[in-house]
C-alpha positions as CSV (number, residue, x, y, z in Angstrom):
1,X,36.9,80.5,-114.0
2,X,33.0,81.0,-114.5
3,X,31.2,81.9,-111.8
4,X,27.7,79.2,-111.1
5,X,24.6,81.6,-110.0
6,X,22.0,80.0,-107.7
7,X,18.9,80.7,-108.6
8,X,16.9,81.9,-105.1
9,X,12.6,81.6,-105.1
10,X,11.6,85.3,-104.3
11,X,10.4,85.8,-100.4
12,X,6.9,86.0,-101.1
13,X,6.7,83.1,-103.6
14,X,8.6,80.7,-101.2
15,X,6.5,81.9,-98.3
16,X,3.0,80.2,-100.0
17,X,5.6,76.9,-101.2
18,X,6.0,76.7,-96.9
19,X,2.6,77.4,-95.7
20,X,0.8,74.9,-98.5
21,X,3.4,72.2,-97.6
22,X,2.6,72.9,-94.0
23,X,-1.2,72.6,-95.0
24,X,-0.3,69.4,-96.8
25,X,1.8,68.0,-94.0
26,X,-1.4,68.7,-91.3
27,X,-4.0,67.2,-93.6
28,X,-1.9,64.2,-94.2
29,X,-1.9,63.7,-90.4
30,X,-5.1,64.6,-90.0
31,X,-5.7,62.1,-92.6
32,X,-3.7,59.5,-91.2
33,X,-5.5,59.8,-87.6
34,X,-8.8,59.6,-89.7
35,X,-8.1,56.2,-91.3
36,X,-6.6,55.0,-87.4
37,X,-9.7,55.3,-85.8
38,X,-11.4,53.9,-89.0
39,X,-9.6,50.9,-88.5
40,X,-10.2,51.1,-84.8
41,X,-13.9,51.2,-85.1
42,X,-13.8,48.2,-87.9
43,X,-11.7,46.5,-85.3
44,X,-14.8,46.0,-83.4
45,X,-17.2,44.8,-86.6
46,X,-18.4,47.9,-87.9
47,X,-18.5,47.8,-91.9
48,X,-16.7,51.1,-93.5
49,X,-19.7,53.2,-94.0
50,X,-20.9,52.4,-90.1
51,X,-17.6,53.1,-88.9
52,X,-17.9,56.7,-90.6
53,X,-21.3,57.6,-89.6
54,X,-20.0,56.6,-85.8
55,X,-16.7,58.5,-85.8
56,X,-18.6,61.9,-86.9
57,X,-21.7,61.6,-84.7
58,X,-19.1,61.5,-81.9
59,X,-20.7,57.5,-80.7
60,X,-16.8,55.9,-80.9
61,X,-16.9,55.3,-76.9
62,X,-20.2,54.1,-77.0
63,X,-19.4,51.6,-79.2
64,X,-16.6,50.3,-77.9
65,X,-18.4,49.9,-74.4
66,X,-21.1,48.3,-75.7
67,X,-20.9,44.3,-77.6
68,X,-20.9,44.7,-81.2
69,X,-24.2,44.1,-82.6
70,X,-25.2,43.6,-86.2
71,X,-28.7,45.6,-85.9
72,X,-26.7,48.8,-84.5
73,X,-24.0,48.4,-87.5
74,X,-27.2,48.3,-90.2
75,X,-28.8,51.3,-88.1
76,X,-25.2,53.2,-88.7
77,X,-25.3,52.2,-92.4
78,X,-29.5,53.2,-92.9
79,X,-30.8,56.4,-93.7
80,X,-33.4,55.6,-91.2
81,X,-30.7,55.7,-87.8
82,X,-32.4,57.7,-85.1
83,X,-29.6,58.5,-82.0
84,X,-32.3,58.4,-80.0
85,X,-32.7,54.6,-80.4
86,X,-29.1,53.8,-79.8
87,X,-28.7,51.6,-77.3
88,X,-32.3,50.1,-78.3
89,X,-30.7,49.4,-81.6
90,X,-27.8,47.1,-80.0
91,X,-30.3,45.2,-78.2
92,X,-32.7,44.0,-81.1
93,X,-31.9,40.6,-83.0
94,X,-30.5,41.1,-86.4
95,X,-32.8,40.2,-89.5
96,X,-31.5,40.2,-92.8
97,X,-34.0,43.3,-94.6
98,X,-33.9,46.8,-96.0
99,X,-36.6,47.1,-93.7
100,X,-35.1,46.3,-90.8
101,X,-34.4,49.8,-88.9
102,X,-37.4,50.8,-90.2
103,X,-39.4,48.3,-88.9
104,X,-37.8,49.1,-85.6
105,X,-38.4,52.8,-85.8
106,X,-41.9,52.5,-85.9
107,X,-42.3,49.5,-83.5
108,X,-40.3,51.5,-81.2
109,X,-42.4,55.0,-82.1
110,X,-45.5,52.8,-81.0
111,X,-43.9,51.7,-77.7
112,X,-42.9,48.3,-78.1
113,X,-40.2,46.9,-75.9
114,X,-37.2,45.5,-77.1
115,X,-38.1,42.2,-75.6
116,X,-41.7,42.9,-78.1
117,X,-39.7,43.6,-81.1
118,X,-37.5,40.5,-80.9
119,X,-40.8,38.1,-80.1
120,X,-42.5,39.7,-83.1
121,X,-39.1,39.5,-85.5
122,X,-39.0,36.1,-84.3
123,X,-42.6,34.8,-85.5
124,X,-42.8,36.9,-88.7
125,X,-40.3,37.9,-91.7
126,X,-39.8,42.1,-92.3
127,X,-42.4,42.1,-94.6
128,X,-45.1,40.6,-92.1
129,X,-43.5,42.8,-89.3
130,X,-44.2,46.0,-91.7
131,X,-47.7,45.2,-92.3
132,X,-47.9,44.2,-88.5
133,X,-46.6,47.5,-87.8
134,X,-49.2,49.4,-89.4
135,X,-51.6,48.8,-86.5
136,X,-52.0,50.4,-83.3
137,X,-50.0,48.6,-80.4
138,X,-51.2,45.4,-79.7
139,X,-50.9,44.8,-75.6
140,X,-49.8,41.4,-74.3
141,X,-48.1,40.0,-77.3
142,X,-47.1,37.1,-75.7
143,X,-50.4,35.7,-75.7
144,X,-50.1,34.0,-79.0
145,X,-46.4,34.7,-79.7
146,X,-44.3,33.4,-76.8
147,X,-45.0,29.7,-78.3
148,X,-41.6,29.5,-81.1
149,X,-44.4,27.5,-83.8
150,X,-47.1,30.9,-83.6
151,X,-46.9,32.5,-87.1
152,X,-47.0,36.6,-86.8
153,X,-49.0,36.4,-90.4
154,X,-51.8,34.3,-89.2
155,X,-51.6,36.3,-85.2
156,X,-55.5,37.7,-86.1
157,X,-56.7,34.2,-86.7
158,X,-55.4,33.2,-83.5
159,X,-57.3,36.1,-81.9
160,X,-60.4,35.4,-84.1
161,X,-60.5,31.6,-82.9
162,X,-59.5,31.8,-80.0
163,X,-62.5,34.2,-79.1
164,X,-65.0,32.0,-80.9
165,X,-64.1,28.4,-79.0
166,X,-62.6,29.7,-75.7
167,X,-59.5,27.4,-76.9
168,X,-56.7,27.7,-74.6
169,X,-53.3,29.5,-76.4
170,X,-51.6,26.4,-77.2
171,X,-54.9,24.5,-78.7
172,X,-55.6,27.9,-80.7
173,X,-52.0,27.9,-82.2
174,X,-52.1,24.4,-83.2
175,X,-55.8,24.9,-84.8
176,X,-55.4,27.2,-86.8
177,X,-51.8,26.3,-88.1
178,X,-53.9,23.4,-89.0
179,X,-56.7,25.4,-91.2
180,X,-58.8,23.7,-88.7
181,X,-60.6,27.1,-88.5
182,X,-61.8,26.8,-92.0
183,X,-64.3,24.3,-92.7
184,X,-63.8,20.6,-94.0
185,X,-62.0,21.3,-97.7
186,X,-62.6,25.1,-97.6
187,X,-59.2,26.9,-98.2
188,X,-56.7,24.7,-97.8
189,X,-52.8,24.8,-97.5
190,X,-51.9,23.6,-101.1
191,X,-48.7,21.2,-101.0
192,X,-46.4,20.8,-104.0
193,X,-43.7,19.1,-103.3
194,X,-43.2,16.2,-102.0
195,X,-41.4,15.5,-98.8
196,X,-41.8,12.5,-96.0
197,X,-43.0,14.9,-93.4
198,X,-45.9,15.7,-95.8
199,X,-48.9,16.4,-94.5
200,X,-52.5,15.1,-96.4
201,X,-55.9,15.9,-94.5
202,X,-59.0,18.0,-95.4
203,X,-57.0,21.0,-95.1
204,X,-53.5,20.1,-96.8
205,X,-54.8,19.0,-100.4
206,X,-51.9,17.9,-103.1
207,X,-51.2,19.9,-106.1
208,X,-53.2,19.1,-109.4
209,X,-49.7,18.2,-110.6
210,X,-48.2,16.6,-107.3
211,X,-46.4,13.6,-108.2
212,X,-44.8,11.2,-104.9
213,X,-41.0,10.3,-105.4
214,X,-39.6,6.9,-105.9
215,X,-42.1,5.2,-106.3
216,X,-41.8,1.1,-106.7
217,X,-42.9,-1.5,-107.1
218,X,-43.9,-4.2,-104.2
219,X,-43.2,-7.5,-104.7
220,X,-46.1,-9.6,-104.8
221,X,-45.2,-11.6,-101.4
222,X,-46.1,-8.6,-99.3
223,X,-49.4,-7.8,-100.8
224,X,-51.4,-11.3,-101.5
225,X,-50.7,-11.1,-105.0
226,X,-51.6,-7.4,-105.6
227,X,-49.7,-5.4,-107.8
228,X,-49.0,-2.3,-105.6
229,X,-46.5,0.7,-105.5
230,X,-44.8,2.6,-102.5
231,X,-42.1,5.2,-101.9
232,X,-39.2,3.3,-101.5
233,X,-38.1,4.2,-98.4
234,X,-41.1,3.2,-97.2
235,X,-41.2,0.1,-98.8
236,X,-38.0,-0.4,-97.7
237,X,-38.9,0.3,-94.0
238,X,-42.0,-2.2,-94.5
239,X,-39.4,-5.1,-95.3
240,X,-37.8,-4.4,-92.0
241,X,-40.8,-5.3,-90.2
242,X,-42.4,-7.6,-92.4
243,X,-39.1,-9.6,-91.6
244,X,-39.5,-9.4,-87.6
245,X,-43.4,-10.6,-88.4
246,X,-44.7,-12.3,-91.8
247,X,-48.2,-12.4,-91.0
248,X,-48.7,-9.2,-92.1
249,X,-49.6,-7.8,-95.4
250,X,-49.8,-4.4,-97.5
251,X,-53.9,-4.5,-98.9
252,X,-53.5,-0.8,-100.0
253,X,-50.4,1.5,-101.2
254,X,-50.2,4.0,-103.2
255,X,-53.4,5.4,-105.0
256,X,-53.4,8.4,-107.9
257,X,-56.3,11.0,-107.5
258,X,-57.9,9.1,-110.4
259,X,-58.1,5.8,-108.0
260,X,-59.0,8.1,-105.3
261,X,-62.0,9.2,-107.5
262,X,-63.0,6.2,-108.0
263,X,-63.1,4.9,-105.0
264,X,-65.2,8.1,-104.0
265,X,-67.8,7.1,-106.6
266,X,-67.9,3.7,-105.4
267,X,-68.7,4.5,-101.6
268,X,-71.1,7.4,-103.0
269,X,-72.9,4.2,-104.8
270,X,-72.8,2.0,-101.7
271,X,-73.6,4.5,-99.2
272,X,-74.3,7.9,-100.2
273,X,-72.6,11.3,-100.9
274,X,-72.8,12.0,-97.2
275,X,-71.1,8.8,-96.2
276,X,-68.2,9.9,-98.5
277,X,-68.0,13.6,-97.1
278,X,-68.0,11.9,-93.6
279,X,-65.2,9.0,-94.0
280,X,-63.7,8.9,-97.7
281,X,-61.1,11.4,-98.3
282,X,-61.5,13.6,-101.7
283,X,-58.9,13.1,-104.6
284,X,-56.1,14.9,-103.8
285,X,-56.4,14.9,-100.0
286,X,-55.9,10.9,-99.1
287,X,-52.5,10.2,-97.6
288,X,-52.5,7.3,-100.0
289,X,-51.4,9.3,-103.0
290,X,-48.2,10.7,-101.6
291,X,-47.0,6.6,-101.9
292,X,-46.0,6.9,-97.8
293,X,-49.5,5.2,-96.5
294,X,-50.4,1.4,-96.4
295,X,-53.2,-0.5,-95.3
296,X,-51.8,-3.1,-93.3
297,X,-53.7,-6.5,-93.1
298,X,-53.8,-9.9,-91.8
299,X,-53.0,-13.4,-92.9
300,X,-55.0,-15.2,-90.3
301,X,-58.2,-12.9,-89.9
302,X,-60.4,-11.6,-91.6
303,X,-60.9,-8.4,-89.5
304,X,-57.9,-7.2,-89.1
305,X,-58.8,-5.0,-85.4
306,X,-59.7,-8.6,-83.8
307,X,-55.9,-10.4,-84.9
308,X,-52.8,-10.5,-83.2
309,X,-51.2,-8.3,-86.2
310,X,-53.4,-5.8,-85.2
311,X,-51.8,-6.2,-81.3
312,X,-48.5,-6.3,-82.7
313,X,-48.4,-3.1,-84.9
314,X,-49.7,-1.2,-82.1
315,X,-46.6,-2.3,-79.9
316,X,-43.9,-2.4,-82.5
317,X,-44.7,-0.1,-85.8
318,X,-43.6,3.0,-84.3
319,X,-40.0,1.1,-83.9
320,X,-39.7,0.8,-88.0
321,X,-41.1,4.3,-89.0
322,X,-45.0,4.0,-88.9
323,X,-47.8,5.1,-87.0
324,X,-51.2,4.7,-86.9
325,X,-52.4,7.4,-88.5
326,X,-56.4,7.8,-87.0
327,X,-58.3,6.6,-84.1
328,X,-60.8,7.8,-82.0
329,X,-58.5,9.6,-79.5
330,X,-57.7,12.0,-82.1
331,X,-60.8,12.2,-84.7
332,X,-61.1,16.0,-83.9
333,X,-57.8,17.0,-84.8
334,X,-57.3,14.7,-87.9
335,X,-60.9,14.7,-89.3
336,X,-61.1,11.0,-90.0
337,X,-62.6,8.4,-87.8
338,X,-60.4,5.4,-86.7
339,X,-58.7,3.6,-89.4
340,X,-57.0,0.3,-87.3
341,X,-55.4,-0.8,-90.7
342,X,-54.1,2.2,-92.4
343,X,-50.6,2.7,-91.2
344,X,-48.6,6.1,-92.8
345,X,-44.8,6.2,-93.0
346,X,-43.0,9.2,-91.3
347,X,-39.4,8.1,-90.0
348,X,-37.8,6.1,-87.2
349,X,-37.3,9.8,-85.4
350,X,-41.0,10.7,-85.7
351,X,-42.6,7.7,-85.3
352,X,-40.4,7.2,-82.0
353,X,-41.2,10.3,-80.5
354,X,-44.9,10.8,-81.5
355,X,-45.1,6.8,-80.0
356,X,-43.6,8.1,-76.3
357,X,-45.5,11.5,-76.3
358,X,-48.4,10.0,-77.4
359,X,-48.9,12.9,-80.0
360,X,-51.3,13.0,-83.9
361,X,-49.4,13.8,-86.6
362,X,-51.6,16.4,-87.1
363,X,-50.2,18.5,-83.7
364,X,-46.9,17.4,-84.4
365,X,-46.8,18.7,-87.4
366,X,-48.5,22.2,-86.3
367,X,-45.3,22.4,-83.4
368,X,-42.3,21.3,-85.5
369,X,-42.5,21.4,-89.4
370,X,-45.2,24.3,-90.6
371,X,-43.7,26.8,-91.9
């Protein structure tokens, strides 16, 4: 019977075979404890590359003492994380931007609170806060900031106006959001779409190629015979309260810039060019050609300001989703003098509100839709 030799690795040969499987064997642990506090550390929020910058800077314990925050897990991920800012990181509001720790960096290099860096990330977008940034450290932000409608981009008119008039904070803010410290027609905020919380004054001026939506047409009943359009919603909203009081009328809707021209050139015939900088609004900055403004009229007078419509759309306009749009309370802030017929459409929620606080447009506009 044959005998079966086993082959036998020589010593030395089966020596390395030991020692690199040993080596394989530790850096598979090693490898295996690696990826468990990985997943520990992403446990807690931290996005794969964060969770590798923390475990080799040694910060695991700190972040798993401290609440996870966004802004410390896009420091971990940046090229800009300073360890020195660590725990100032975890307190800042997150902002969606490159420049975000950047930002930070140097608003923190200047000597910016934390509490200054989230009041300035909250009035401005990264871009404004870089350019802000470039200056030296402005004291007492709050000044202009701590109101939530101040705009970080326009934080140098505030200053500028503010200086010139002597205008409190608030009054400044709501100025200048306004344009109100540029002169009647001189730079204004261009709109271009259209919207019903649109704003039209001598500072908001309609795009050349602004066009109102849904626009209808009114049925003759509600305008003495005219032939008159509105945005429907409006229209609709008119119905409503034509229905609780038929005495009233629509004289004027909605006018195109062409109309509004003409109606210039009249008045500049009748009165004078002054007359028509003074009270007649140019083309493209009357209310009228957004299709949300009427001039509201009576059946039984004449003058409308000495009927009883007159009385009663004071009381109950508001209720249906229009205001009277100027009177002599607030001349200064909406740049036209009293208008008792010319009602503008805005909403049952605005109209109510601006009806108990006894608000303009104009300021509620400033506080709670400019962007």
């Amino acid at each position: 019977m044959a005998t079966v030799k086993r082959l036998r690795l020589k010593e030395p040969f089966d020596s390395i075979v030991r020692v690199l499987l040993t080596i394989l064997v530790i850096l598979f642990v090693i490898f295996l404890f690696y990826r468990y506090e990985i997943h520990t550390i992403k446990k807690l929020g931290y996005s794969e590359k964060a969770s590798n910058e923390i475990l080799f800077t040694w910060k695991k314990d700190f972040v798993q003492e401290t609440k996870f925050s966004k802004t410390l897990n896009k420091a971990f991920e940046s090229n800009n994380y300073n360890k020195d800012y660590l725990k100032k990181y975890s307190l800042i509001d997150y902002y969606e931007s490159d420049l975000l720790i950047s930002n930070i960096n140097t608003l923190l290099k200047k000597g910016y609170s934390v509490l200054d860096i989230n009041l300035l990330f909250s009035r401005g977008n990264q871009e404004e806060v870089k350019e802000f940034s470039k200056r030296d450290r402005v004291l007492y932000l709050e000044e202009f900031l701590e109101y939530d409608f101040s705009k970080l981009r326009l934080y140098d008119k505030y200053k500028a106006y503010s200086d010139d008039t002597g205008e409190d904070a608030y009054s400044t803010i709501v100025y200048v959001n306004l344009g109100l410290d540029n002169d009647d027609y001189k730079n204004p905020t261009v709109v271009k779409k259209f919207n019903k919380n649109i704003l039209v004054n001598k500072h908001f001026k309609l795009d050349d190629n602004f066009v109102p939506d849904d626009l209808v047409s009114i049925d003759k009943k509600y305008t003495d015979g005219e032939k008159l359009q509105l945005n429907k919603e409006a229209y609709d909203a008119f119905i409503e309260m034509y229905s609780d009081n038929d005495n009233i009328y629509i004289r004027t809707a909605y006018r195109s810039s062409k109309d509004q021209l003409d109606l210039c050139d009249y008045y500049k015939n009748l009165y004078g060019q002054e007359y028509v900088n003074k009270y007649v609004a140019k083309p493209h900055f009357s209310e009228h050609e957004t299709g949300l403004a009427i001039d509201v009229a009576s059946k039984n007078k004449n003058v409308f300001v000495e009927s009883k419509e007159y009385d009663w759309m004071i009381k109950n306009a508001y209720k249906y989703g229009f205001i009277l749009r100027y009177t002599d309370r607030f001349e200064g802030i909406t740049g036209f003098r009293s208008e008792a017929w010319h009602y503008r459409y805005v909403g049952k929620k605005i109209s109510k509100e601006l009806h108990k606080k006894n608000m303009s447009y104009e300021e509620y506009y400033a506080v709670n839709i400019y962007k």
